[in-house]
N, C-alpha and C positions, 0 to 999 in steps of 0.2 A: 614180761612173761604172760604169756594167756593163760586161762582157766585151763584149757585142756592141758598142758603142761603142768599147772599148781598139781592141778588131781592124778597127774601120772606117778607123783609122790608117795599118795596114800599109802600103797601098798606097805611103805617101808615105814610107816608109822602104825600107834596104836591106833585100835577102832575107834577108840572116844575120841581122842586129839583129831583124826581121819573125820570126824561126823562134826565136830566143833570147827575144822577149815570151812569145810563146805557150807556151814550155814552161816561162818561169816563171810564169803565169798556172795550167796545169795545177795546178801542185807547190802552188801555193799555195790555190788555191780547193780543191781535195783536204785539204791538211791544217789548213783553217778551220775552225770550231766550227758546226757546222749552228745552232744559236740567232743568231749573228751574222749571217749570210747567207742564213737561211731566207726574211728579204722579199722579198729581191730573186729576180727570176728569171733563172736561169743559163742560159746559153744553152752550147752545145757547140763547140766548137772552131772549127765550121765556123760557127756564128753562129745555129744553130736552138736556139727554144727546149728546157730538157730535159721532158720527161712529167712532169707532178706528182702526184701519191701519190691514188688515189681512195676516198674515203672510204667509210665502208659509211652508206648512208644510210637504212639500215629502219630502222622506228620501234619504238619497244619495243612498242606494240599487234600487229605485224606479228611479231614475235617471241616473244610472248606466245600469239599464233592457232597459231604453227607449231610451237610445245613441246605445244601442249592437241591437234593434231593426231597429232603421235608417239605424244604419254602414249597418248590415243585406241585410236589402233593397235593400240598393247601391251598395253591393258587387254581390249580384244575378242575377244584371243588368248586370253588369259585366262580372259577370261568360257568361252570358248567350252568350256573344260575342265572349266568347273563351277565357278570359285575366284569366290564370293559377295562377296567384301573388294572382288577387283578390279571387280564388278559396281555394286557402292556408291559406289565411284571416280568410275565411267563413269558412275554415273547424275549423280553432280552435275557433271560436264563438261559431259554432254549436256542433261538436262533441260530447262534453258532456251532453245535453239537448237530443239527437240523442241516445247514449246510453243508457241514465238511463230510458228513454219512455221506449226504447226495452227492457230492463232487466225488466221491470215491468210486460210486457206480457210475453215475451219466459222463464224466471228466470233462464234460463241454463245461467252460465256465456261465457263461449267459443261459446256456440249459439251465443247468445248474441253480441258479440264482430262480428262474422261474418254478422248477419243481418244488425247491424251497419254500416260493411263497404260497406254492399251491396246498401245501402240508401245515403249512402253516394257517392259511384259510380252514382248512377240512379239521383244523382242531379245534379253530373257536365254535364251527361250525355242529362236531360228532361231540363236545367235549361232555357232555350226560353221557355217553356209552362209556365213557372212564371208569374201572371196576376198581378200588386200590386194592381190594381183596385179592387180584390179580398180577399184582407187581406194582412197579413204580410209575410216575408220570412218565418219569424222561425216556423209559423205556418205552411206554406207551405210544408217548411222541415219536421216538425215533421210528418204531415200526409202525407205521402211518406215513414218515417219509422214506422210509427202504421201500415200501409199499407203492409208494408213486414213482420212488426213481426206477422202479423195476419194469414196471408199466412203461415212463417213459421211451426207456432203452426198445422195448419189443416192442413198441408203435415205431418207433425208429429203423427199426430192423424189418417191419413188416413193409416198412413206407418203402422201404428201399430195395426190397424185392421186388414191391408190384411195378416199381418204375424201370426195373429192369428186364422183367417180363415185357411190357409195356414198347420199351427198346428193343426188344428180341423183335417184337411182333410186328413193328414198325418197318424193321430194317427186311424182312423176310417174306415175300407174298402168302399170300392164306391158299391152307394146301388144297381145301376147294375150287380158288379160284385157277393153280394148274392145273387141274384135273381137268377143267373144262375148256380150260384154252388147247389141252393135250387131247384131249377127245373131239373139239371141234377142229381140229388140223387134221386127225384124222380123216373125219369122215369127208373133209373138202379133198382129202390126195383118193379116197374111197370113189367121190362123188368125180372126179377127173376121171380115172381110171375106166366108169362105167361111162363117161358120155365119151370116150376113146373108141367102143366097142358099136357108137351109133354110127348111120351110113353122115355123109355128110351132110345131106341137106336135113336131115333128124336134127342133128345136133346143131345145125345153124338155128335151124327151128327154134329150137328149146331155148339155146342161149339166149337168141333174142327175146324173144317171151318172158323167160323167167329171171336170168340174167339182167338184162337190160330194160327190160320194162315195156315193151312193145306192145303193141296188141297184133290178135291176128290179122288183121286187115293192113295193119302198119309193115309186120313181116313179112304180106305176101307184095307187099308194094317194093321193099328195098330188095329182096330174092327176085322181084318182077314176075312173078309164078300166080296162077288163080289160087284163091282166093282155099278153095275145095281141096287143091292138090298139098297147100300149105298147112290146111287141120288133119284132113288123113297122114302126112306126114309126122306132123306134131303127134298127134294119139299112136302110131305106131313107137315114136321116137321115147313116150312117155312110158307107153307099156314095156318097151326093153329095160328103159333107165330101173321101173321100177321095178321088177325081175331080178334085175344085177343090184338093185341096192338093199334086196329079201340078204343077200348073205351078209349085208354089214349085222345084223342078228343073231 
């Protein structure tokens, strides 16, 4: 029978006998062996149960995380001083929390592995800008490696745009360079058109001269014509051409 049950009694007894239970109930549950009584639950005088004992219920991994956090701390302090040992500590703490961040972002394995080592250099490296007043190592560490794999990815991303601009530009002519092949096809169907409208021996004139390379003297030999009759033709032939080619303007 438990206490809260003895004292549900009282009532039906006298108040001295009632006050006489209770304080040998005290003397005695007091000086009983906590293994004998441990099952049951005591209740207090007044009948309320007592608070029972609570247990710490972290788990040895959660205990495990919070020593590797400490160590962490104290090894970065370290580091930060130059001391190499505690550096070699830190690296195998972190290492792995350090790669599996970056393989999450960059998912290239060999990336991967490089960014790693590259976060891991820039910590032995920054390791005095370490504030602990500002959080943890590991967290420290990891944001210095999310920091590079982010970086990685957008060099990545930018590399592979300009090579495909790069591809566009190659595969495609440059639109100055049709412009000018489309403007000099022009003015050659322009520049036809107008030596069309010369008498024929003008435009024989011309062509050979300017076309072909002749000189006068060379022109008036293959037409078989003087010499006089092949420039006055030539300057009339020029002055039309250039008349008719005032409207390419």
């Amino acid at each position: 029978m438990t206490t809260g049950r003895l004292f549900s009694v009282c009532p039906s007894l006298s108040p001295s006998l009632c006050s006489s239970l209770r304080s040998f109930l005290s003397s005695f549950l007091s000086s009983c062996p906590t293994r004998v009584f441990g099952p049951l639950v005591r209740t207090s005088l007044r009948g309320a149960p007592a608070a029972r004992t609570v247990r710490d219920r972290s788990s040895p991994r959660r205990s495990a995380e919070r020593r590797r956090r400490v160590e962490a701390d104290e090894l970065l302090v370290l580091v930060a001083r130059g001391d190499q040992k505690a550096f070699e500590r830190l690296y195998d703490l972190v290492s792995g929390p350090v790669y599996g961040l970056v393989q999450r972002v960059v998912r290239d394995p060999a990336q991967s592995e490089e960014v790693a080592q590259e976060a891991l250099l820039e910590l032995w490296r920054s390791a005095a800008r370490f504030d602990p007043a500002r959080g943890s190592a590991l967290s420290w560490v990891l944001t210095l490696a999310h920091r590079r794999a982010v970086d990685r990815v957008r060099s990545a991303r930018a590399a592979g745009e300009r090579e495909r601009r790069e591809a566009l530009r190659a595969a495609s002519p440059a639109f100055d360079h049709v412009a000018e092949e489309v403007e000099a096809g022009l003015e050659r169907e322009w520049v036809r058109r107008c030596l069309d409208r010369l008498t024929a021996l003008q435009r024989q004139s011309v062509t050979l001269a300017y076309y072909d390379g002749y000189t006068y003297r060379e022109v008036a030999e293959r037409l078989s014509l003087p010499l006089g009759t092949v420039k006055t033709r030539m300057r009339d032939g020029l002055t039309r051409l250039r008349e008719c080619l005032g409207g390419v303007a």
